[in-house]
Residue, then its C-alpha position, 0 to 999 in steps of 0.5 A: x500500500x505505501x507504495x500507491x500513497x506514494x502517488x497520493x503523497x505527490x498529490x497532496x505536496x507531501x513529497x515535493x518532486x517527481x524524483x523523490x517520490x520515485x526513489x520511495x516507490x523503487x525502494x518499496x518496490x524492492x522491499x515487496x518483490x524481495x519478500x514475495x520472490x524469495x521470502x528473503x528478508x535480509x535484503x528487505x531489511x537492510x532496503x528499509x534500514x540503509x536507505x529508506x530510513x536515511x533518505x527520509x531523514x536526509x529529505x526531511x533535513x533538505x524539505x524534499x518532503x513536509x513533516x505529513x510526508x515524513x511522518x508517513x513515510x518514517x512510520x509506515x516503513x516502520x510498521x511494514x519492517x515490524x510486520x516482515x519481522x512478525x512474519x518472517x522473524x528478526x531482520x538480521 
């Protein structure tokens, strides 16, 4: 899902450019396709934990996105981490 938000966060001026809202949806996409393609999840993980996360703040600090867009971003990859790791057990 936070995938598609990604469009409606563009929408709303959350995300502020057509390259940044791009790389998140890539970024997620990976994340996704990683876990639905081979149920591995330390590429997943280190997706969310090494360059999700970073870039959020890193957008944030440079206000590529609003505080709603980090908000959203930063807390529903982390939810997204928490549910892979209910899942599938702790990210390495």
């Amino acid at each position: 899902r936070l995938i598609s938000y990604t469009d409606e966060m563009f929408g709303y001026d959350w995300i502020h450019n057509q390259e940044t809202r791009d790389y998140y949806a890539e970024r997620l996409t990976e994340v996704y396709q990683s876990i639905e393609n081979t149920g591995e999840i330390s590429y997943a993980c280190s997706i969310i934990n090494e360059r999700i996360l970073p870039q959020v703040e890193q957008d944030r600090a440079e206000e590529l996105i609003t505080s709603e867009g980090y908000k959203f971003l930063h807390y529903y990859t982390i939810y997204i981490k928490e549910e892979i790791e209910e899942v599938y057990g702790s990210c390495p």
